[in-house]
N, C-alpha and C positions, 0 to 999 in steps of 0.2 A: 908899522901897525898892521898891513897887511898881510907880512909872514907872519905874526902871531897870530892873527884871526885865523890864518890857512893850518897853523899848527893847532892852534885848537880846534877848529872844523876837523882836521885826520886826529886827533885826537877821540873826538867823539866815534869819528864812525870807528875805528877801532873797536873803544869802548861797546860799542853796540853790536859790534860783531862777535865781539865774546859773551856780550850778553843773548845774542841770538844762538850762540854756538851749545850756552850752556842752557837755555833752554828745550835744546833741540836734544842735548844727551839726557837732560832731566825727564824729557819725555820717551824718550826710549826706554830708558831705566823704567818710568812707571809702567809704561807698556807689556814688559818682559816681566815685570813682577806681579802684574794681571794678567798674563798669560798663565805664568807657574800656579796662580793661586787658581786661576779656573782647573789648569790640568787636576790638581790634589783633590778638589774640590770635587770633583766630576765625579760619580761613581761607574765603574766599570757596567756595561751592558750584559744585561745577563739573559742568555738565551735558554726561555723558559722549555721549549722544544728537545733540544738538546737533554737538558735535564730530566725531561720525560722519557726520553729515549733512553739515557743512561738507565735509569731506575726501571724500564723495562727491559733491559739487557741484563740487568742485577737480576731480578725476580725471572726470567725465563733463565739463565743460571743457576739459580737456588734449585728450580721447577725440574729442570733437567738432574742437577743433583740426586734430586730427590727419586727422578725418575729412576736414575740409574742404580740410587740404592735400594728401591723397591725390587728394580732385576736381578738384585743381587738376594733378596730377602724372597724373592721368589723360585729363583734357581735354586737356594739352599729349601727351600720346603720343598719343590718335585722331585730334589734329591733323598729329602729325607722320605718323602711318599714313597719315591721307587723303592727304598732298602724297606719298608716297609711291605711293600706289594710282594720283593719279593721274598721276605721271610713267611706273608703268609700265603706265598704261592702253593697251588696244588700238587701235587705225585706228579711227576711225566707219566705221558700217556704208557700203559705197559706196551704197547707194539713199539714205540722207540725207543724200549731199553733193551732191545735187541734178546729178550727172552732166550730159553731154550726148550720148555715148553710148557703149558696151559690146559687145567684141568677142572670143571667144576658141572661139578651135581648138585642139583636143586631137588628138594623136594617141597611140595606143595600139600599145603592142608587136606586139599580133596583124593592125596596120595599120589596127583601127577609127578613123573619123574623128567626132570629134562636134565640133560649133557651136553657139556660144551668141550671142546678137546681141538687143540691147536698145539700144532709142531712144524716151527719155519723151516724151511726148505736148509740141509745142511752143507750144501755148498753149491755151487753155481748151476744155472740150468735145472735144479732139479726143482721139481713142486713143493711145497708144504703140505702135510697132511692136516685134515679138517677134517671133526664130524660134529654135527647137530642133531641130536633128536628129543624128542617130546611128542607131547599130545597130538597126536594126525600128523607128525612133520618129522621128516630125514631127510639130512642131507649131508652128502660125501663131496669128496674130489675139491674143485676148482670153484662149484656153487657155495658149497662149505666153507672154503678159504677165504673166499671174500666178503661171505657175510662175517664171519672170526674175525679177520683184520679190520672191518667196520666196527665192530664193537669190545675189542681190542683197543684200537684207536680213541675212544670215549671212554675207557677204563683208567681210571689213574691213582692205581694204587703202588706202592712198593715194600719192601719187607719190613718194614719201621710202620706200616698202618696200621691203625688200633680195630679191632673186629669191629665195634661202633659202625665204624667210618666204611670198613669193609663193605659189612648187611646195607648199609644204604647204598654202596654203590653198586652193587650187584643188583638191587631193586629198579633202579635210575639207569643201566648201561641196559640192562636185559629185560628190559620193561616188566617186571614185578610187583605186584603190591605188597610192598616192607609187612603186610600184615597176614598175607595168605603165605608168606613162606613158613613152611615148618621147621625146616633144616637145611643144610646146606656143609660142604666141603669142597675148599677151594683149597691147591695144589698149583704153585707156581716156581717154577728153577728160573730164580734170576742169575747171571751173570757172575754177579757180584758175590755171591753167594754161596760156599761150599756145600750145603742141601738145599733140596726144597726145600721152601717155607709153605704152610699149611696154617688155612683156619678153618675150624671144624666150628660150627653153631646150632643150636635148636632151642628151639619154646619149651622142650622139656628141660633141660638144663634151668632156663631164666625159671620156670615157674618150682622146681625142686628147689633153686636158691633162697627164694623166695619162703618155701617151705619151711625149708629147713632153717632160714632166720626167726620165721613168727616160731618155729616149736623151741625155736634157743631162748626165745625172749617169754614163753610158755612155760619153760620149765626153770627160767629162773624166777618167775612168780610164782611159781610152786614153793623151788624154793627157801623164797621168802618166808612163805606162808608157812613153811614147817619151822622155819628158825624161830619164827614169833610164837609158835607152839612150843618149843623147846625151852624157849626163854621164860614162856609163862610157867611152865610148867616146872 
């Protein structure tokens, strides 16, 4: 009676061992399965900072972009400025187109006469000849030559200038009023050039053009006036 009772006593505790054992993995198991479901469940931390940062590394990107193709859109218009500046650049000055020599008479309304006359020096060591005169004023040599290449220098014309452009620069280099001049002949040996080139001007020329258009446009109302007499008649 005794070994039965002690077989059933280890009987039990067995029993109760595996029932402790299996409670003991059943709570594991539920443990690891609330682990997993909090992991899934969790949402990832999102660093709002970070994201700021990025989206202003974007947009200082874009900005730089932008910058760089405005330098690009601005190197092509100074570019296109300068072909422009320099198609409508001026004549070089005529002293550094190395001349061979410079001739001009002026005459003035009140019949003053002035002369300018310049010839560089034709080979080394030796002077240029200069002379100036006009109203109360002469001057040769060395005085001469430097007021020439002064206003030589501020002259900028070449054989392709249109007389226009000439008469004012002669007014503008040699201090003239475009309106007191009466005539004028200029005389230049460029380089380039197998003659002189020569512009010859005066108020009497423009005001006979002038003439001599109003009596063309005079006598073809004439004319008229006779055709409509012929007609009627």
């Amino acid at each position: 009676m005794k070994k039965f009772a002690l077989s059933i006593a280890t009987a039990a505790v067995i029993v109760s061992g595996c029932g402790d054992g299996n409670e003991e993995t059943g709570g594991n198991n539920q443990n690891d399965q609330n682990n997993q479901n909090q992991e899934v469940n969790e949402e990832p931390e999102v660093d709002l900072a970070d994201n700021e940062d990025n989206e202003n590394d974007e947009l200082n990107t874009d900005l730089d972009t932008n910058d760089e193709n405005d330098g690009l859109d601005t190197n092509d218009n100074n570019a296109a400025d300068g072909l422009d500046t320099e198609s409508d650049e001026e004549a070089e000055a005529v002293l550094d187109q190395d001349i061979e020599n410079f001739s001009l008479n002026v005459t003035l309304v009140d019949d003053t006469q002035w002369d300018f006359n310049y010839t560089p020096a034709q080979e080394e060591g030796e002077e240029p000849e200069a002379n100036i005169t006009g109203s109360d004023i002469e001057l040769e040599g060395e005085q001469a030559a430097e007021e020439m290449e002064t206003y030589l220098s501020h002259f900028h014309v070449d054989a392709a200038t249109e007389q226009e452009e000439i008469t004012s620069q002669i007014a503008e280099t040699f201090e003239f009023n475009e309106e007191d001049i009466q005539e004028y002949t200029l005389t230049i040996d460029f380089p380039e050039q197998e003659n002189e080139t020569e512009w010859s001007w005066s108020q009497d020329q423009e005001d006979n053009g002038e003439d001599d258009q109003d009596a063309e446009d005079n006598n073809d109302g004439m004319d008229i006036g006779n055709d409509d007499e012929n007609n009627n008649g």
